[in-house]
C-alpha positions in Angstrom: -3.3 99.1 -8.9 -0.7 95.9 -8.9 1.0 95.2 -5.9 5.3 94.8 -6.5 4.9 91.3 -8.4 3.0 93.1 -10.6 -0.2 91.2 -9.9 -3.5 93.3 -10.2 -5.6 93.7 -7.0 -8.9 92.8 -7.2 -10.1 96.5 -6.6 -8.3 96.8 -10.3 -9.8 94.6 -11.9 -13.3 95.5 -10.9 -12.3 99.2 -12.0 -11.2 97.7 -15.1 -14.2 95.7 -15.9 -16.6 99.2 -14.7 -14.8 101.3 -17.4 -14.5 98.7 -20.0 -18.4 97.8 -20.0 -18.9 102.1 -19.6 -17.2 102.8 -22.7 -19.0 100.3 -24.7 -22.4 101.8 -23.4 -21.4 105.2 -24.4 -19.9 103.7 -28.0 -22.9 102.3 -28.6 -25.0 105.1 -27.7 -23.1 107.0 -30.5 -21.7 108.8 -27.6 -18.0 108.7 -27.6 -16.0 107.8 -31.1 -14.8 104.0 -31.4 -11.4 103.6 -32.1 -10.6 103.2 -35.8 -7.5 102.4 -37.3 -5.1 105.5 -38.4 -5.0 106.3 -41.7 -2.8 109.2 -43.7 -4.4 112.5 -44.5 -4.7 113.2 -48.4 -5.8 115.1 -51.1 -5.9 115.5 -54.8 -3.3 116.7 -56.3 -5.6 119.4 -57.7 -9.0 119.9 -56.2 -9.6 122.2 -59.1 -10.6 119.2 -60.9 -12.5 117.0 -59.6 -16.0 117.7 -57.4 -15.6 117.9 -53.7 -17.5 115.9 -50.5 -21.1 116.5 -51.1 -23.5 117.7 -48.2 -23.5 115.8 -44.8 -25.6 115.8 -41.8 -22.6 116.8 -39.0 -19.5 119.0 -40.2 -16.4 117.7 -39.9 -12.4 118.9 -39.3 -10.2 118.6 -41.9 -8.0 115.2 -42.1 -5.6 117.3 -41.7 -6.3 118.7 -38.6 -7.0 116.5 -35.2 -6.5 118.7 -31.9 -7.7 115.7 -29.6 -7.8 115.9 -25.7 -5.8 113.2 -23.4 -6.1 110.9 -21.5 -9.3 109.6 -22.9 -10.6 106.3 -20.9 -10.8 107.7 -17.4 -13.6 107.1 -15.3 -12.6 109.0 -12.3 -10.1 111.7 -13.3 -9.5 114.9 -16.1 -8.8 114.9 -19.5 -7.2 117.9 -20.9 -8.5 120.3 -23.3 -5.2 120.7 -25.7 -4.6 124.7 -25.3 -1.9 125.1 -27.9 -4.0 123.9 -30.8 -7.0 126.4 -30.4 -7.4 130.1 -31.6 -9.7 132.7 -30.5 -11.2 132.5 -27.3 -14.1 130.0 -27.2 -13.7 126.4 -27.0 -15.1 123.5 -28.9 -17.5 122.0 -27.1 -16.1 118.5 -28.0 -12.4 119.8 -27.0 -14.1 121.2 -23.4 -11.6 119.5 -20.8 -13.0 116.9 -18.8 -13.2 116.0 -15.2 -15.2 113.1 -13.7 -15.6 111.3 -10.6 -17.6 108.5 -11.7 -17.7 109.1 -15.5 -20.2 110.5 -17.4 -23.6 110.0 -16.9 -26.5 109.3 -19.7 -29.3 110.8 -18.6 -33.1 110.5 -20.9 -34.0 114.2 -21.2 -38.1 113.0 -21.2 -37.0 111.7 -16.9 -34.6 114.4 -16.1 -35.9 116.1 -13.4 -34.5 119.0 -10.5 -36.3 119.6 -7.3 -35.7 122.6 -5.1 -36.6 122.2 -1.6 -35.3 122.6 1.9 -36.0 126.2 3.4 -38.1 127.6 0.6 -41.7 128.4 0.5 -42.8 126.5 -2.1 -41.0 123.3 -3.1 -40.7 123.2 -6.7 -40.0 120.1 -9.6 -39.3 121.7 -13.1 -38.3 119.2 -16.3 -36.3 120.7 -18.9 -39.5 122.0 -21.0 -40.2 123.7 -17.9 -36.5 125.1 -17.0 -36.8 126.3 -21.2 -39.8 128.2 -20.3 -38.2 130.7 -18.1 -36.7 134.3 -19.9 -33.3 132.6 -20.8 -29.7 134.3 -21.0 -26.4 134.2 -23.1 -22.9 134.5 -21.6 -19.7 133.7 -22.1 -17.9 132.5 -19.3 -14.4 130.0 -18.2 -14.8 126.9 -16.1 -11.4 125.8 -14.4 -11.3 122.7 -12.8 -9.8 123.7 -9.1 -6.8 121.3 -10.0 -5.0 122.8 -13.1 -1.5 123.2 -13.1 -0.8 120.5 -10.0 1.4 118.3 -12.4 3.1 121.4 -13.5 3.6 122.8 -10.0 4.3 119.5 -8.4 6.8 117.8 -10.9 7.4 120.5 -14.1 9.3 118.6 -16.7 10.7 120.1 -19.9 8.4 118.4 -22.5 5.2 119.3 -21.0 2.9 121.0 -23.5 0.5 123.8 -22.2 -2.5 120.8 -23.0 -0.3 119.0 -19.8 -0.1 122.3 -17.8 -3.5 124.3 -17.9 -5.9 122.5 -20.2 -8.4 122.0 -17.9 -10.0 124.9 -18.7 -11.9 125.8 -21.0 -14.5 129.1 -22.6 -18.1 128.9 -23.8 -20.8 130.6 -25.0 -23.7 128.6 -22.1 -27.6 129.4 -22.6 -29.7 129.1 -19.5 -31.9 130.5 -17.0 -30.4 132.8 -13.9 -30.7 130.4 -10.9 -32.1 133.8 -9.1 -35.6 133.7 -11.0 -35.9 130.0 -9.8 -35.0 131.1 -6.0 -37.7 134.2 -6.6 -40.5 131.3 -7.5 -39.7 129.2 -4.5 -39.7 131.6 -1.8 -36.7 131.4 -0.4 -36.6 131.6 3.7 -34.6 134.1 5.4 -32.6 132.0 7.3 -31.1 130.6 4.2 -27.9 131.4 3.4 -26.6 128.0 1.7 -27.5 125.8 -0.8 -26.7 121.9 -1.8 -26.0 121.3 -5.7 -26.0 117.9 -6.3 -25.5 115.8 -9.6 -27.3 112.7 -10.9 -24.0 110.9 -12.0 -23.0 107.6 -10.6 -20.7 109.6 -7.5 -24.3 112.1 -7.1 -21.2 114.7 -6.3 -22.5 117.3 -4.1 -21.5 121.4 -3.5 -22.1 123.7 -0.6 -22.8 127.3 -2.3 -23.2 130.5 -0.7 -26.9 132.2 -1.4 -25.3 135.5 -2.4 -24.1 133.2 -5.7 -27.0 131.9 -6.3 -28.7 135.3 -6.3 -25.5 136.8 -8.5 -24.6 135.8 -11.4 -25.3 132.0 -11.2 -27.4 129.9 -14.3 -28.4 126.6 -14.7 -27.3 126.0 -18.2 -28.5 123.6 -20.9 -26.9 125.4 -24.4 -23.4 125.1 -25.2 -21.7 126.9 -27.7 -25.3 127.5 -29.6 -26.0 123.1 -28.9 -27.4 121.1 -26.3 -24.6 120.9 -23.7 -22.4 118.0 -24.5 -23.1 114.9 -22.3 -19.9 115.1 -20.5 -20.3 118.7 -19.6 -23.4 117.6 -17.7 -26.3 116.8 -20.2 -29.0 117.8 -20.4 -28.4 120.9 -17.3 -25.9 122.1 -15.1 -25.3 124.3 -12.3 -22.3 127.2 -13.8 -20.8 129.6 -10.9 -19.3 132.2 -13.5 -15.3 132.7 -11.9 -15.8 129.5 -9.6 -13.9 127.0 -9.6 -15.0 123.7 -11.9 -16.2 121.1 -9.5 -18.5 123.6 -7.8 -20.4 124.1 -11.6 -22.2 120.2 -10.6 -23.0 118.8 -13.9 -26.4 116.5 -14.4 -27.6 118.8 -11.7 -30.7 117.2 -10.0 -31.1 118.6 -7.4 -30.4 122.4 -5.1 -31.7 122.2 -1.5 -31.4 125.3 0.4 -30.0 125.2 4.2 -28.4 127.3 6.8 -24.9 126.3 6.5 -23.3 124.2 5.1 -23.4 120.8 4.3 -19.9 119.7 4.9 -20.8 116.6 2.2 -17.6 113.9 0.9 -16.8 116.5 -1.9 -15.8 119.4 0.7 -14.2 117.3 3.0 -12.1 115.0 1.9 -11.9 116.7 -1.5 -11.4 120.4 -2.6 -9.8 121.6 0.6 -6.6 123.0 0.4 -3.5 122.4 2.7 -2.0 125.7 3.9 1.5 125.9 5.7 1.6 125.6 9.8 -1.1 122.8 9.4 -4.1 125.3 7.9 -6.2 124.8 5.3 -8.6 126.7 3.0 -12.2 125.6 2.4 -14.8 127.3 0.2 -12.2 129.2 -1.6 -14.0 129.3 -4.5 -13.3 132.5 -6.8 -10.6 131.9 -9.3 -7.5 134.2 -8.9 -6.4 135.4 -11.9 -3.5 134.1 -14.3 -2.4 133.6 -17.6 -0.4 130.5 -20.1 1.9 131.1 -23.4 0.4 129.0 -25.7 3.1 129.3 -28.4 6.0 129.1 -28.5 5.6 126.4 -26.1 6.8 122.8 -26.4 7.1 121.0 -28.4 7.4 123.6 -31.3 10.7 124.5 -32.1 11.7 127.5 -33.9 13.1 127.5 -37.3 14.6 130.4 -37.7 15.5 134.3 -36.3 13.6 137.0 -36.7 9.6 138.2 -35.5 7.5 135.3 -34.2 4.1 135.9 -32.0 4.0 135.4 -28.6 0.1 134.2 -28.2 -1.2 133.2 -25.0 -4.8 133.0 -23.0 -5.4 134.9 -19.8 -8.4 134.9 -17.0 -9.7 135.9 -13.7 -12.8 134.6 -11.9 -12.8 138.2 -10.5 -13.6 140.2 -13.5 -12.3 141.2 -16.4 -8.5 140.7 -17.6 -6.9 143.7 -18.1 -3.5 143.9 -18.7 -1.2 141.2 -19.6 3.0 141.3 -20.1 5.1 139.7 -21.4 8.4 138.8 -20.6 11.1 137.6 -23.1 14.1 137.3 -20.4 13.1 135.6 -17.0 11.5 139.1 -16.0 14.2 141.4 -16.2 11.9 143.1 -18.3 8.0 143.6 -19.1 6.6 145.0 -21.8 2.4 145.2 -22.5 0.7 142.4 -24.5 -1.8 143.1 -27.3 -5.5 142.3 -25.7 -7.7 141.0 -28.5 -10.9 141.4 -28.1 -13.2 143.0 -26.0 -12.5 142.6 -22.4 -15.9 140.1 -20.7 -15.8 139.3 -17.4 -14.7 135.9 -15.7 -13.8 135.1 -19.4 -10.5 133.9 -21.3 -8.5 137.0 -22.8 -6.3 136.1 -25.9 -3.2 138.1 -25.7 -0.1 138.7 -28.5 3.0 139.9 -28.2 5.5 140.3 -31.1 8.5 139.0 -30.6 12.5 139.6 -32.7 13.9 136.5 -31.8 18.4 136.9 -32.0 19.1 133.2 -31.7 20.2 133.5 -28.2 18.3 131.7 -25.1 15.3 133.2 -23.4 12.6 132.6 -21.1 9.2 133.7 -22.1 6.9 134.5 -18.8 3.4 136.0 -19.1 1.5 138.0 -16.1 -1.8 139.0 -16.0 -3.2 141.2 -14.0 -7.4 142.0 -13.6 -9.7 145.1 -12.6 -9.6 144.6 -9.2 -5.9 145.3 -9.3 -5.2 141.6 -8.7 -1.6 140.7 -10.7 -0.4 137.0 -11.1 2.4 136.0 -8.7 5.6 134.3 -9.7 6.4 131.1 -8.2 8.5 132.2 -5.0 5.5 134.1 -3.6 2.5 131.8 -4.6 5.0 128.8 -2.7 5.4 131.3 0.0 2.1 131.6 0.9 0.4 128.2 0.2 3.1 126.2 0.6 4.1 123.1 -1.6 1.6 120.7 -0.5 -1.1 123.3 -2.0 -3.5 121.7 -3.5 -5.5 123.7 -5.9 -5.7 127.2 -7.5 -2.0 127.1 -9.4 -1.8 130.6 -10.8 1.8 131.6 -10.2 3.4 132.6 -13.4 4.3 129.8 -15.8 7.5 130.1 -18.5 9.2 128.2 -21.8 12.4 128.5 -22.6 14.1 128.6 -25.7 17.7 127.5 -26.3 20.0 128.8 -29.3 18.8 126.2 -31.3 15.1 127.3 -31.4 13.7 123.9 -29.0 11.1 125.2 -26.5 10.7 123.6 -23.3 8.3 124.2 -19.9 10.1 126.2 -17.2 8.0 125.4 -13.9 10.5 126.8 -11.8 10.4 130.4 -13.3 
């Protein structure tokens, strides 16, 4: 922050010093990659004759490829996972969006430890051999970061790519253990209804979560996408709330004390509660209502020509499973069902397609998804209605991308 001579605070600088002397930690921990000059992409003329790369110990993409996600540098803050460049359902774990409140924390696997306490029989510590021991589960599942789409809801402008409108979130395959089997060897009291999840990063960030979750469907995770989870998804185990919102998923998890109500700690006070019309407010909305993104077209692709082009897009609900989607093609006059593809898994991203004869002419391409509970993603007028414009998390109204005669795709927030 600079004040309006443009001088920088001192609060600024010591940020800037903090982050500068983080990211040289991580970069020389092999952690995050150092930046190297550009270079052009090439190839032989004809790989037919010559040999190709021989064997190497990590995989790479293809020169020709770079889906990257942005901002990168942020201590405190997201960085998005970039939505149009992806296919299938499940994310790269090194494309997995980002969210941090005091950047992300290197923790020795050989210390890490998580204690459950508070009202339980028998206070327990487990290390990570110990967590491994336990009869271990694989699902697929969404994270969202409560905050997706506030940029888009809050000032929409016609070059924003679906990365800049809903890429934080992002679809795995986690390994762990069900947090119930841990609860079941502690004892847990009968007056305990809550429990505290709290990280080991540098802001120890702290949740408030209902028993009933814990005893659901709730894991503490340390496999990503068939991997150790990835240090800035919370290495070496988290806390994952399938269909919960992001920040209640505490990564570096360290420690679950269970209570009687709830904590009301920093991050469900001042953060994560949500500003209702007439001077409400929601708190502990956790589930994540269902919705749905057009990936493509989307800005900034512009079409080249007439004819049949594929409507793709991803769809989700932390209720369930996704479905139908629909797919509009003129600012919802009309709807007409979307290809699924895929089987249906709950609280899961849902890729959807939609074949589409473009004429030429403008149009606005809307998607809407609807779950198994019957729930079906609002358009903009009601979502405002209800939460108002100083809403502050949950953005599922329907989103839109125009296309002008000339083939140029832009983001309609106002759809």
């Amino acid at each position: 922050m600079s004040d309006e001579s443009g001088r920088i605070s001192r609060r600024a600088a010591i940020s800037a010093t903090a982050g500068a002397v983080g990211a040289a930690l991580l970069a020389r921990a092999g952690l995050v990659a150092q930046d190297t000059p550009a270079s052009p992409a090439t190839a032989p003329a004809d790989p037919t004759k010559l040999p190709g790369m021989p064997t190497s110990a990590l995989g790479g993409r293809s020169p020709f490829v770079h889906p990257e996600r942005a901002p990168t540098g942020v201590l405190s803050g997201p960085s998005f996972t970039p939505l149009q460049e992806l296919t299938g359902t499940i994310t790269p774990s090194d494309l997995h969006f980002e969210r941090h409140h005091g950047g992300a924390a290197i923790i020795d696997p050989q210390q890490w430890k998580l204690v459950i306490h508070g009202m339980v029989e028998r206070p327990l510590t487990f290390d990570l051999e110990d967590l491994q021991r336990f009869p271990s589960v694989t699902r697929v599942h969404f994270i969202e970061c409560a905050g997706n789409g506030r940029n888009a809801y809050r000032a929409p402008a016609p070059g924003m790519t679906p990365q800049q409108v809903d890429g934080l979130t992002s679809n795995t395959e986690w390994t762990g253990v069900p947090l119930s089997l841990l609860f079941r060897e502690a004892g847990l009291k009968a007056k305990a209804t809550w429990f505290l999840a709290e990280g080991g990063d540098a802001a120890v960030l702290s949740r408030s979560i209902p028993i009933a979750k814990g005893l659901d469907d709730a894991l503490l995770v340390w496999g990503q996408n068939g991997e150790p989870l990835r240090v800035q998804n919370g290495y070496p185990v988290r806390l994952l709330l399938p269909g919960w919102e992001g920040n209640a998923c505490v990564k570096w998890l360290r420690r679950l004390e269970l209570i009687d109500q709830p904590n009301m700690s920093r991050d469900e006070t001042s953060k994560y509660t949500d500003p209702l019309p007439g001077g409400k407010a929601r708190q502990f909305s956790f589930e994540v209502d269902a919705k749905s993104i057009i990936t493509s077209p989307a800005a900034p692709l512009k079409l080249d020509k007439a004819g049949w082009w594929p409507v793709r897009g991803l769809a989700w609900s932390g209720r369930g499973r996704i479905t139908r989607v629909e797919v509009s093609t003129d600012g919802g006059k009309r709807w007409a069902d979307a290809e699924l593809q895929g089987a249906a898994m709950p609280k899961a991203h849902m890729r959807f397609q939609h074949m589409w004869n473009w004429t030429g002419r403008d149009a606005l391409l809307l998607s809407r998804a609807t779950d198994e509970t019957g729930y079906v993603q609002p358009t903009r007028a009601t979502f405002q209605a209800a939460r108002g414009i100083g809403t502050d998390f949950h953005f599922n109204y329907i989103r839109g991308w125009r296309v002008d005669g000339n083939g140029a795709v832009t983001f309609e927030g106002r759809a």
